[in-house]
Backbone bond lengths (Angstrom), bond angles and torsions (degrees), N, CA, C in turn:
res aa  C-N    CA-C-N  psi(-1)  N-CA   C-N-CA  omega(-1)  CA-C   N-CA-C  phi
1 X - - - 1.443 - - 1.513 111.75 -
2 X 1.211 113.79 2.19 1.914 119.13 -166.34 1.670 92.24 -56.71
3 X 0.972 146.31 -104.50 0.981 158.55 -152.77 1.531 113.28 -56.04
4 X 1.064 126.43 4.04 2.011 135.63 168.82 1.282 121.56 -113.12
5 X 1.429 92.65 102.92 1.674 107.09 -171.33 1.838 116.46 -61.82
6 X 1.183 114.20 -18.99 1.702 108.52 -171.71 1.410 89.45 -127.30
7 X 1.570 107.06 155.12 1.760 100.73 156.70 1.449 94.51 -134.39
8 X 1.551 95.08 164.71 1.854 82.46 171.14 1.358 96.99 -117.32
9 X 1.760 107.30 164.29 0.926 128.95 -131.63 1.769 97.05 -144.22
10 X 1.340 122.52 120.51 1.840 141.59 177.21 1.535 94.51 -76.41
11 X 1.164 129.76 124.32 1.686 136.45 174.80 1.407 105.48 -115.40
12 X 1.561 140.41 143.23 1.383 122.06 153.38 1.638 95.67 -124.07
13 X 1.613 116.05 120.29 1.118 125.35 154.56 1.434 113.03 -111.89
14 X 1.450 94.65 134.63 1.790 108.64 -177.97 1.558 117.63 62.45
15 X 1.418 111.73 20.26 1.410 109.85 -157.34 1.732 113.59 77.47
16 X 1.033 142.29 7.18 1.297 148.17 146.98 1.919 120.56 -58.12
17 X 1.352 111.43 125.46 1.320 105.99 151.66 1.548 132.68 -77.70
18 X 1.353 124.56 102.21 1.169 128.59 -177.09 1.715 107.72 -110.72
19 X 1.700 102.30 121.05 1.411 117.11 144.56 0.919 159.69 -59.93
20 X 1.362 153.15 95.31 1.498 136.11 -177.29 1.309 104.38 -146.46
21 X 1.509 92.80 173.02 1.736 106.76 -167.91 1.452 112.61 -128.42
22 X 1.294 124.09 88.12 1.458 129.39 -150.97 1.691 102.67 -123.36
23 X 1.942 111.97 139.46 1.457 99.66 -172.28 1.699 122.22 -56.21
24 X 1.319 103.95 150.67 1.455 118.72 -173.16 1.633 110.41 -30.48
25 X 1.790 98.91 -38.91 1.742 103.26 -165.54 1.773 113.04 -79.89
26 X 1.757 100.38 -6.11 1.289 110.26 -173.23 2.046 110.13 -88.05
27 X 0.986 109.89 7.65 1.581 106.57 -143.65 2.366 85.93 -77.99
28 X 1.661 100.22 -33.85 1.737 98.54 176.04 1.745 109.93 -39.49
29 X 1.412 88.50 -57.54 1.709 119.41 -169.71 1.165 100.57 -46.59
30 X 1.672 140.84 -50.73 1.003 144.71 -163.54 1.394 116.12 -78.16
31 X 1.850 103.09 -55.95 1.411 81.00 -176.11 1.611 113.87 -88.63
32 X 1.182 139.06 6.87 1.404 144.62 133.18 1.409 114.49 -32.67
33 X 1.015 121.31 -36.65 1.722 119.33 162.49 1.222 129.79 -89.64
34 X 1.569 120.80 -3.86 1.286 136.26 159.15 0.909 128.37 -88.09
35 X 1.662 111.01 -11.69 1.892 118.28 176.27 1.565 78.93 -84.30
36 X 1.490 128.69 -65.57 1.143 111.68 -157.80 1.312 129.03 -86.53
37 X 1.163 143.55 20.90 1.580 147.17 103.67 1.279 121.00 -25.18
38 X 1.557 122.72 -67.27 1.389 121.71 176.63 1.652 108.05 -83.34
39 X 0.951 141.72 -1.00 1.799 133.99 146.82 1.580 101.38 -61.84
40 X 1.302 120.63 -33.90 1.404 119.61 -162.19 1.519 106.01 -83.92
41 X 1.682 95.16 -51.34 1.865 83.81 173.47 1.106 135.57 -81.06
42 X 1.819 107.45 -6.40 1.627 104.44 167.31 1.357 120.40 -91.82
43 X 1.436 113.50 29.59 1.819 144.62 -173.11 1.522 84.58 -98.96
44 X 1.300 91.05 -100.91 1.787 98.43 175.75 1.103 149.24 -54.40
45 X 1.573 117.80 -1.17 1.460 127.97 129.74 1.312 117.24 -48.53
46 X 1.199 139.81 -41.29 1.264 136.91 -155.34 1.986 85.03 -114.57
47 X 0.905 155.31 -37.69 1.342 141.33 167.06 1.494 111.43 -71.76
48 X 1.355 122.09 -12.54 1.315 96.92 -157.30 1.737 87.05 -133.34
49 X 1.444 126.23 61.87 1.484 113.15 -156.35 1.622 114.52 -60.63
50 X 1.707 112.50 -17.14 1.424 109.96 -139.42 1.819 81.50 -88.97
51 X 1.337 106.19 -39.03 2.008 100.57 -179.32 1.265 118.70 -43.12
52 X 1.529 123.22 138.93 1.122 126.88 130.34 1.389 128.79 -59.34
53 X 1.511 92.50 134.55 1.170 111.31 168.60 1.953 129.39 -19.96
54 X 1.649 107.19 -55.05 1.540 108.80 146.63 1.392 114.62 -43.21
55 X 1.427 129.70 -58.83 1.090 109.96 -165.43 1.517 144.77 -79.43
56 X 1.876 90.66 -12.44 1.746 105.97 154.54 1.159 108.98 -66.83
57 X 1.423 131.26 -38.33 1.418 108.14 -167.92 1.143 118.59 -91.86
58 X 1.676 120.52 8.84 1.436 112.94 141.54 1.551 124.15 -95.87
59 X 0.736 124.74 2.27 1.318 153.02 144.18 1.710 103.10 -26.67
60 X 1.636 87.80 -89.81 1.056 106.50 154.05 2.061 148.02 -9.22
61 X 1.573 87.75 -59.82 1.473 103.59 179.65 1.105 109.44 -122.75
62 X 1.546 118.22 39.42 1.675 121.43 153.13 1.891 93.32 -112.10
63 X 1.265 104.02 -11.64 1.656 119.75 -171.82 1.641 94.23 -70.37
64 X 1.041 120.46 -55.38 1.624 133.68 -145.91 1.119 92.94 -107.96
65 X 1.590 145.97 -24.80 1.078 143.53 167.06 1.717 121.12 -73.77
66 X 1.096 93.47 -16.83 1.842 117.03 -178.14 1.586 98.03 -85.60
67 X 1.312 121.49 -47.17 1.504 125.14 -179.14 1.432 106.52 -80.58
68 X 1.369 129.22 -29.38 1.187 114.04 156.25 1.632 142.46 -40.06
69 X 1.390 83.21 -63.66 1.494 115.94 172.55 1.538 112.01 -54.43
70 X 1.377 125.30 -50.10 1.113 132.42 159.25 1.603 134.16 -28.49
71 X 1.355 89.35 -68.02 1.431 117.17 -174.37 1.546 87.70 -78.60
72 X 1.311 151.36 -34.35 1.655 122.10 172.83 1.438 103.91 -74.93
73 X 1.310 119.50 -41.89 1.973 99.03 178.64 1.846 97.91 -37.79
74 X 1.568 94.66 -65.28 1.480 76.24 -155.21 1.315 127.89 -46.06
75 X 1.534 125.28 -50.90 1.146 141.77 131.73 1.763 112.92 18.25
76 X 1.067 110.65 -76.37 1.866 136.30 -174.69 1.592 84.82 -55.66
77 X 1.565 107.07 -68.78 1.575 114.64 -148.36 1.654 112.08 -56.51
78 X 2.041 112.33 -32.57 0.952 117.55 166.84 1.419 142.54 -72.69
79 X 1.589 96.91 -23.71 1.787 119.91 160.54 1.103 100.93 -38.47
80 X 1.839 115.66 -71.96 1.245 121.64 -141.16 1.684 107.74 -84.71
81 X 1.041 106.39 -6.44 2.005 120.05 172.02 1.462 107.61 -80.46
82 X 1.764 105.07 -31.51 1.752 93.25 176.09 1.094 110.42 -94.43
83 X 1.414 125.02 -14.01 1.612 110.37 177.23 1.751 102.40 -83.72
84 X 1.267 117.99 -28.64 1.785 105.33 164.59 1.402 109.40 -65.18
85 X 0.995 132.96 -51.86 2.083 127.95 171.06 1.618 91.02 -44.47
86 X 1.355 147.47 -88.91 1.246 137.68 169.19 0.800 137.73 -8.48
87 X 1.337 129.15 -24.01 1.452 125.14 174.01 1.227 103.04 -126.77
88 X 1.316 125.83 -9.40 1.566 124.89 152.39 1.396 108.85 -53.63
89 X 1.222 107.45 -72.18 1.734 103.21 174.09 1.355 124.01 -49.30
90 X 1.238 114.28 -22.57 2.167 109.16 -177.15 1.587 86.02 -83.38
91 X 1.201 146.40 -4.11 1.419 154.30 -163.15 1.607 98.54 -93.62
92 X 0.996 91.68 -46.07 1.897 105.02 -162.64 1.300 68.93 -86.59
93 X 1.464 142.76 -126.02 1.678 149.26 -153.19 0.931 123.64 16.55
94 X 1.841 105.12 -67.32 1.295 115.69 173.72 1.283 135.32 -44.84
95 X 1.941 104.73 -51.15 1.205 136.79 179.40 1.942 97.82 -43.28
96 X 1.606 101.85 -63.65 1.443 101.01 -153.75 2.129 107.23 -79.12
97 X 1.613 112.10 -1.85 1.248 134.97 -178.02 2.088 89.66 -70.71
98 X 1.151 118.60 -69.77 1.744 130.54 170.70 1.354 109.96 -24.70
């Protein structure tokens, strides 16, 4: 595989066949997110008996879409704290450069 940048990759969510073609170094990453998708929906199958199947798996991706969303505020909020430490410090530099 040295020299092949993507591989593709057999997924089963919910009992679904899912495809994709993700880089070679990603394939841990991937299926690490496929144990935990299906740990998650065979959670809420068994908590949630009365859903359909559709409706865990939106369930589902208001779940993962919430941690998305999350995790970029924080993300954003921490950018914008290191570029203020950053120019606090070229502040101080300068100052003690005089």
């Amino acid at each position: 595989m040295k020299g092949k940048e993507n591989v593709k990759m057999e997924l089963n969510i919910a009992g679904e066949q899912v495809y994709v073609t993700v880089p070679f170094s990603s394939q841990d990453f991937v299926r690490r997110t496929e144990q935990d998708i299906e740990a998650l929906y065979r959670d809420w199958r068994l908590r949630f008996t009365k859903k359909t199947p559709t409706e865990l798996l939106a369930m589902m991706i208001y779940q993962y879409a919430s941690y998305y969303h999350d995790m970029r505020d924080k993300y954003d909020r921490a950018t914008r704290e290191a570029e203020n430490i950053s120019r606090m410090l070229d502040s101080v530099l300068d100052m003690s450069v005089e």
